[in-house]
DOFIMAR-997423 format. One record per residue: residue in three letters; x, y, z of N, C-alpha, C in turn. Coordinates in steps of 0.1 Angstrom, whole numbers, padded with zeros to 4 digits, always signed. Each point is the difference from the previous one (the first is absolute). Layout:
<atoms>
alaXYZXYZXYZ
...
</atoms>
This chain:
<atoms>
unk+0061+0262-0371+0002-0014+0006+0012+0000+0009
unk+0000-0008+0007+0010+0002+0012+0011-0015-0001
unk-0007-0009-0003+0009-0008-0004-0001-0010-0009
unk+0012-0004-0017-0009-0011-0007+0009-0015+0009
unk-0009-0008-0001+0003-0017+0006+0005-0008-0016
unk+0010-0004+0001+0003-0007-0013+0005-0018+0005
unk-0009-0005-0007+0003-0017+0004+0005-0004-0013
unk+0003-0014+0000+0001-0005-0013-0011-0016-0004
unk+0001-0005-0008-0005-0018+0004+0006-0008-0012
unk-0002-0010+0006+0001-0011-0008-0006-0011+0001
unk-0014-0002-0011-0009-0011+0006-0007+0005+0015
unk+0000-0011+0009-0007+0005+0012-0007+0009+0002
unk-0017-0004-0004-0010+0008-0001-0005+0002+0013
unk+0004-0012+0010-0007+0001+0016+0010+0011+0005
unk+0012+0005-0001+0007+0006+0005-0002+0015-0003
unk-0006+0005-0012-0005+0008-0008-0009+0004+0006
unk-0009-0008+0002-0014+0003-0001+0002+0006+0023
unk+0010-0007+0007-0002+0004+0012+0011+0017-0002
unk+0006-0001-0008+0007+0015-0005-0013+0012+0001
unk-0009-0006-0010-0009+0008-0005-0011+0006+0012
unk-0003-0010+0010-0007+0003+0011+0006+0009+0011
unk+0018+0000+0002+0005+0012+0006-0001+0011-0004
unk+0002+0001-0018-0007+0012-0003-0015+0005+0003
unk-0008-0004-0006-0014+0004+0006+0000+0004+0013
unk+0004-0006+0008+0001+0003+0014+0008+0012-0002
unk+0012+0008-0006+0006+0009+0003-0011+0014-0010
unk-0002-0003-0007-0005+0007-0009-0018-0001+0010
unk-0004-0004+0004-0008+0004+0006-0001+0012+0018
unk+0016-0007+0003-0001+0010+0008+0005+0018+0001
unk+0006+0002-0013+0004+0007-0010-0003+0003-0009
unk-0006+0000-0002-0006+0001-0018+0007+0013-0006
unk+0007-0009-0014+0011+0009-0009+0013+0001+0006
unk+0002-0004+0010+0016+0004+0006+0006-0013-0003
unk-0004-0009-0008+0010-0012-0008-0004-0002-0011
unk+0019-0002-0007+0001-0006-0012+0001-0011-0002
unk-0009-0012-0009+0003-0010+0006+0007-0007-0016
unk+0011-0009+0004+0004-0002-0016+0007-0016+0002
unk-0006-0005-0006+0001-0016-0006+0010-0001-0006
unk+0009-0009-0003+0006-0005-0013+0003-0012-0005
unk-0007-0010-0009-0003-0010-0001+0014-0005-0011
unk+0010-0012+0008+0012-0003-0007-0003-0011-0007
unk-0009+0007-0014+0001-0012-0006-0003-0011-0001
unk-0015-0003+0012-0006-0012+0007-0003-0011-0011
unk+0002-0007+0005-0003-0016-0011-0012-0004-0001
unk-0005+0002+0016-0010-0002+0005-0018+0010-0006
unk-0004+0001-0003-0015+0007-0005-0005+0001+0016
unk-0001+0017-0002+0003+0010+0009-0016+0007-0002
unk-0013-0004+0011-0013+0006-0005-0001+0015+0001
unk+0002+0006-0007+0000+0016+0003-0009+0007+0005
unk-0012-0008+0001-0012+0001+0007+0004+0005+0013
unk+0004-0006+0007+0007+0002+0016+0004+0015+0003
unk+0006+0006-0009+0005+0017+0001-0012+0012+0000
unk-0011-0011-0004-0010+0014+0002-0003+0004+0012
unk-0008+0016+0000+0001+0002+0016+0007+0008+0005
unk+0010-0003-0002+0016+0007+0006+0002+0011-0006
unk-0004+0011+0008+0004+0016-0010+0016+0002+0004
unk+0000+0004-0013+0018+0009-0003+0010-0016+0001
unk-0009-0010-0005+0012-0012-0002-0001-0004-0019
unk+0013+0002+0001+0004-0003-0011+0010-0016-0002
unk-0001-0005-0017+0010-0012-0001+0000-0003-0013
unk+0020-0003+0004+0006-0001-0014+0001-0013+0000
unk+0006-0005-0014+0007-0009-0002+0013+0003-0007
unk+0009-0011+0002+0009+0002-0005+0001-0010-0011
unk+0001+0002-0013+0000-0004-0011+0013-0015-0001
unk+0009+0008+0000+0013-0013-0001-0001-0011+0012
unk+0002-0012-0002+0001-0012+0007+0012-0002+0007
unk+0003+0006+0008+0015-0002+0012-0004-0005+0006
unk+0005-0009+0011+0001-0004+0013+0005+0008+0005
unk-0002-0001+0015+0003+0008+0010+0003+0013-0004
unk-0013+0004-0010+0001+0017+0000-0004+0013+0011
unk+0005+0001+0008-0010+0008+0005+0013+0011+0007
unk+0009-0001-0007+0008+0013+0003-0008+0008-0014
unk-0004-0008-0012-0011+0012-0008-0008+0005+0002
unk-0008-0013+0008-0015+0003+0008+0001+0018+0007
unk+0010-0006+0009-0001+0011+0013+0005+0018-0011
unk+0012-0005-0009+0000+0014-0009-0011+0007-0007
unk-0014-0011-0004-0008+0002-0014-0011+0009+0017
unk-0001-0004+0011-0013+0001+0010+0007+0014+0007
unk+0011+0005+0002+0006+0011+0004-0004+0010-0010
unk+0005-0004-0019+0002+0009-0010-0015+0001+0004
unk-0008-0004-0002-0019+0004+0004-0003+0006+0006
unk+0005-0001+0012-0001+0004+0016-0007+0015-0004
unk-0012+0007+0005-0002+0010+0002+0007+0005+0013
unk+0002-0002+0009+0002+0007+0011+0013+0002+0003
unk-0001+0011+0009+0020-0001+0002+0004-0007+0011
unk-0009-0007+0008+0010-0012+0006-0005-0018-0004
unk+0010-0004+0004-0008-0015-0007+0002-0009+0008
unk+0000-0009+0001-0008-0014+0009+0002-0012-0008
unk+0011-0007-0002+0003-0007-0003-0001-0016+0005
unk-0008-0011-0002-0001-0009+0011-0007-0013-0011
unk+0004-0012+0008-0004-0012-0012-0015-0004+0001
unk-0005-0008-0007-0015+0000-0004-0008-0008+0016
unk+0007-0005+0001-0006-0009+0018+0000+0006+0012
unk+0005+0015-0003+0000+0011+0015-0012+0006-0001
unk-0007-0001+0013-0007+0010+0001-0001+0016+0015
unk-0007+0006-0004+0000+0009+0009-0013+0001+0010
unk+0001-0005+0011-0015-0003+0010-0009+0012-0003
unk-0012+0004+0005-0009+0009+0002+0009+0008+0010
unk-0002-0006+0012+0006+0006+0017+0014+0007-0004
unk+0005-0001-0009+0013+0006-0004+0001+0009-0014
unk-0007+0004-0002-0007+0011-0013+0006+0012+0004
unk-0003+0006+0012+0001+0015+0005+0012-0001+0004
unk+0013-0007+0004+0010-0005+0002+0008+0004-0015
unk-0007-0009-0009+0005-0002-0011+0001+0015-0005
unk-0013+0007-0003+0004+0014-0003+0009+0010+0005
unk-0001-0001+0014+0014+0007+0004+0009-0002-0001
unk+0009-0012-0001+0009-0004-0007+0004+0005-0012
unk-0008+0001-0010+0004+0003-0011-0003+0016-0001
unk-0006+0003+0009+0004+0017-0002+0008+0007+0007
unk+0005-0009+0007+0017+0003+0008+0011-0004-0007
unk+0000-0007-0010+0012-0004-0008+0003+0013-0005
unk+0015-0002-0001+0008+0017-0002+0010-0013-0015
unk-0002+0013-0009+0009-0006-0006+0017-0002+0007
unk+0006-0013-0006+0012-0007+0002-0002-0008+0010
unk-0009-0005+0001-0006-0010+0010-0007-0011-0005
unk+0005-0013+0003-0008-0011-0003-0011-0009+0015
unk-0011+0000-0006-0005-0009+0012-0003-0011-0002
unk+0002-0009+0012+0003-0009+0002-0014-0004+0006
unk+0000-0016+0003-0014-0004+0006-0001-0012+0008
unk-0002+0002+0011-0003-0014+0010-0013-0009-0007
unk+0006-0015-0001-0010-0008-0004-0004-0012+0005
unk-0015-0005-0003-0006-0010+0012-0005-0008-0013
unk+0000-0014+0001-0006-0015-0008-0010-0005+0013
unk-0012-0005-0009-0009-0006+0005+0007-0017+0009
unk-0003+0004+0010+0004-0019-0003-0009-0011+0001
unk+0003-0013-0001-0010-0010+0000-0012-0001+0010
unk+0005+0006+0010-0012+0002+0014-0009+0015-0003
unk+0002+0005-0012-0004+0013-0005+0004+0006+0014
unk+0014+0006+0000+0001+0014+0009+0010+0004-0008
unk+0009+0012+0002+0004+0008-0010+0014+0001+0012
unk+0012-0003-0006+0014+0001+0005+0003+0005-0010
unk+0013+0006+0008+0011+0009-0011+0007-0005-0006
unk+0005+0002-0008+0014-0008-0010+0007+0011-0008
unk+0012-0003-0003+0006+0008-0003+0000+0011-0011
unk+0003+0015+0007-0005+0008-0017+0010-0004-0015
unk-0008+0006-0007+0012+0000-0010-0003+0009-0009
unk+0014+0002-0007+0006+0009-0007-0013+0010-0016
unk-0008-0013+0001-0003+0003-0013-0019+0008+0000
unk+0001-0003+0015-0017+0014+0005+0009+0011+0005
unk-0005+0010-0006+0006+0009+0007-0007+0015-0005
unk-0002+0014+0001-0006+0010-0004+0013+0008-0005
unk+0001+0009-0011+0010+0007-0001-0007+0014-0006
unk+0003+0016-0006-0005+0007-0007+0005-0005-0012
unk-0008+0001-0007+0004-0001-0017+0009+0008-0007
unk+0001+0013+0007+0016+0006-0003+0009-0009+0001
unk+0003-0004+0013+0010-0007+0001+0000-0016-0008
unk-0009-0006+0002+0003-0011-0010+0005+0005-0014
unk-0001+0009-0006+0003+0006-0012+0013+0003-0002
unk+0001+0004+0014+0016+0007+0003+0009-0011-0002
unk-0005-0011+0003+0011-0016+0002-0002-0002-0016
unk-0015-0002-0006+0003-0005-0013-0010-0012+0000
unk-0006-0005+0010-0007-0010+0004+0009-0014+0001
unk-0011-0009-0004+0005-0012+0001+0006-0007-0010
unk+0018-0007+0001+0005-0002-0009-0007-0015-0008
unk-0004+0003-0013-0006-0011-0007+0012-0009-0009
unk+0011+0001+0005+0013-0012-0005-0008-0008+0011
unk-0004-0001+0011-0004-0010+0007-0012-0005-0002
unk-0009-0001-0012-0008-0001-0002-0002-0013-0010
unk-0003-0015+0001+0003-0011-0009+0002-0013+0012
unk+0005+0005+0012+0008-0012+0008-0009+0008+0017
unk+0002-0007+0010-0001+0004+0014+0008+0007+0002
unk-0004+0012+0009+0007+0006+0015+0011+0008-0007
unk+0000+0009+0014+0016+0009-0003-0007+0013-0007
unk-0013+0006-0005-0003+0009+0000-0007+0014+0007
unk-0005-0010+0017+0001+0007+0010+0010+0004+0007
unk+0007-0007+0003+0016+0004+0003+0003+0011-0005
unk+0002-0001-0016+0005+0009-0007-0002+0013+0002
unk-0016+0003-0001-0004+0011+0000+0002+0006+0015
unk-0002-0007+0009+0003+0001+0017+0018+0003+0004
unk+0006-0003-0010+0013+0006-0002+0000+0013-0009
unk-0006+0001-0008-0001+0016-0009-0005+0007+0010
unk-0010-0002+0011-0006+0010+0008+0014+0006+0009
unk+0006-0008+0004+0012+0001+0008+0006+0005-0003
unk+0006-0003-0015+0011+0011-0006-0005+0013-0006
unk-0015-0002+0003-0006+0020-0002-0001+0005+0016
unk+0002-0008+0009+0000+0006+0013-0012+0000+0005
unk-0011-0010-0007-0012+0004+0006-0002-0011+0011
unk-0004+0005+0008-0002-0005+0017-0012-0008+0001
unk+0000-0011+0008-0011-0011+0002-0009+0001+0014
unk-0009+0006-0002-0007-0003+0012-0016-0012+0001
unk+0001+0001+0017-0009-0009+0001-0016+0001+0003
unk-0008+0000-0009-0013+0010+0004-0010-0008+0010
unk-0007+0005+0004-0009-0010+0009-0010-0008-0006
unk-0008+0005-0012-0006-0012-0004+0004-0012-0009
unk-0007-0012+0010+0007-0014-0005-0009-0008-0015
unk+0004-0007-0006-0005-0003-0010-0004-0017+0005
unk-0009-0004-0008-0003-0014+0003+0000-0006-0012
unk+0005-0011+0004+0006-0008-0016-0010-0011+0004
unk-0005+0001-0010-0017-0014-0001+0005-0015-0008
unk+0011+0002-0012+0000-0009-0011+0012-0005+0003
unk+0003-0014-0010+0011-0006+0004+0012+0002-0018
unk+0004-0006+0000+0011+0001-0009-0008-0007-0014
unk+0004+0008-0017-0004-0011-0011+0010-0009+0001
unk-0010-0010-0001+0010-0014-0001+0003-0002-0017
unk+0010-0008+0004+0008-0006-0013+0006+0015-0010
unk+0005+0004+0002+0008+0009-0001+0020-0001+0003
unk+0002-0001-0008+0016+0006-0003+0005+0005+0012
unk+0002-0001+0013+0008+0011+0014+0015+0000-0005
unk+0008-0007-0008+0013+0001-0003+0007+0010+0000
unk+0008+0008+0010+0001+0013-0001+0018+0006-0003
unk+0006-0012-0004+0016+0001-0003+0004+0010-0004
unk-0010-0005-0016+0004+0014-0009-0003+0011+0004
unk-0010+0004+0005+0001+0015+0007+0009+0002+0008
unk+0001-0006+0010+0006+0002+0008+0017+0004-0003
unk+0004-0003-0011+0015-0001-0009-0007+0014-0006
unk-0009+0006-0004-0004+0014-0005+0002+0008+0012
unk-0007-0002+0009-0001+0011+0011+0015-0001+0008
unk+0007-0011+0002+0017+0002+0006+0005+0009-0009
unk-0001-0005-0014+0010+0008-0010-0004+0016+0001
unk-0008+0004+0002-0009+0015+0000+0005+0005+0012
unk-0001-0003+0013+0003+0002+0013+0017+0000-0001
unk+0005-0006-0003+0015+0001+0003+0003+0010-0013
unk-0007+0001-0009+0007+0013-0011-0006+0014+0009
unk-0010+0002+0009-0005+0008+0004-0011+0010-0005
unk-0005-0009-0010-0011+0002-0010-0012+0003+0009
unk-0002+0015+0000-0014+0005+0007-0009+0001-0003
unk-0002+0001-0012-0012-0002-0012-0009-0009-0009
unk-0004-0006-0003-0003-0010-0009+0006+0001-0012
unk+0000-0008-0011+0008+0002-0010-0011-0007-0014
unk-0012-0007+0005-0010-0001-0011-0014+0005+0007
unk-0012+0004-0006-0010+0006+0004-0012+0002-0013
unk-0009-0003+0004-0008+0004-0009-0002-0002-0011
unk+0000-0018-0005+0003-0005-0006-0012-0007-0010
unk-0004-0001+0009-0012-0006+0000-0018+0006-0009
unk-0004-0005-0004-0015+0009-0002-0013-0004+0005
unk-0009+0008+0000-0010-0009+0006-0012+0009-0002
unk-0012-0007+0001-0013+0008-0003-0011+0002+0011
unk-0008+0008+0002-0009+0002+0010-0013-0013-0004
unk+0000-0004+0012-0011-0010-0001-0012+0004+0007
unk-0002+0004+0009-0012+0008+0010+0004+0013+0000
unk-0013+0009+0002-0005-0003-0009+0001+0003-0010
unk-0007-0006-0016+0004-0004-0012+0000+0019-0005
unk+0009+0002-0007-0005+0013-0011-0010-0002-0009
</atoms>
């Protein structure tokens, strides 16, 4: 396999379920050259599992404990799975076009380790056309060596919003790994869960305090448990 895709969710089955149709599409134009890996934080929401059939080489967890804004676990529990050695990290509402598949491949078999990639991104808008908006920190492709090498994503940030992509996007930096910009763009379909906590103080007072000690590492990890849900053992 050439590369695993690791998402996370929460609730938002429509967002899922347009997740799940980029796959098919990638796995159909490659068949076996993706890993594809879910990780469900704990949804409140009744989640039809029905929807995942189909999809070869996709797998999905749950994560057992009830946190909010877990998904510095998420992204650790979908990495520790990861068959492949590079990974693809990206939130549940991105997708990857058809017209940009063979783009996509090359990309990821040009990543050299100590390299992070980066991604140009486009939203639908109300007149359905697709403009760009800004990338961000938290899609990005890296090898799983190197995520390993950092330690992943620090889970003190994990209970409250924000301040755990930063964090990790600062560990990349203090390992010296370099950010580049790949050509293929991601399309973000879905809008934000509502009614949700954005209060991001307290992290924010985590990630200054860590940044000004010069803290390159994470300092909690793997904390978490969680079981395979698709498909079932």
């Amino acid at each position: 396999m050439l590369i695993s895709i690791v998402s996370h969710y929460y609730n938002n089955q429509r967002s899922i379920e347009g997740m799940l149709e980029s796959f098919q599409r990638l796995d159909s134009a490659y068949p076996n050259y993706f890993d594809f890996i879910l990780v469900d934080d704990h949804s409140s929401e009744k989640i039809d599992n029905s929807i995942f059939e189909g999809i070869k080489n996709l797998r999905v967890f749950r994560i057992v404990e009830d946190i909010a804004w877990n998904m510095p676990a998420a992204r650790n529990i979908g990495v520790k799975e990861a068959k492949s050695d590079k990974i693809l990290l990206i939130d549940v509402d991105h997708t990857i076009k058809g017209e940009d598949i063979d783009s996509f491949v090359e990309d990821a078999g040009n990543l050299k380790r100590g390299e992070v990639a980066r991604f140009k991104r486009f939203r639908l808008s109300p007149e359905k056309e697709w403009y760009e908006i800004k990338s961000h920190i938290n899609s990005f492709m890296i090898h799983k060596a190197d995520f390993d090498e950092i330690g992943g994503y620090d889970e003190q940030f994990s209970g409250r919003y924000g301040g755990e992509d930063s964090f990790f996007k600062f560990c990349c930096e203090r390992h010296n790994f370099k950010d580049i910009v790949v050509d293929t763009p991601l399309y973000v379909s879905g809008k934000s869960t509502a009614g949700l906590d954005r209060d991001n103080s307290e992290n924010r007072k985590i990630y200054l305090s860590l940044v000004e000690r010069n803290i390159g590492k994470p300092q909690k990890t793997m904390l978490c448990s969680w079981d395979q849900i698709y498909p079932t053992k």
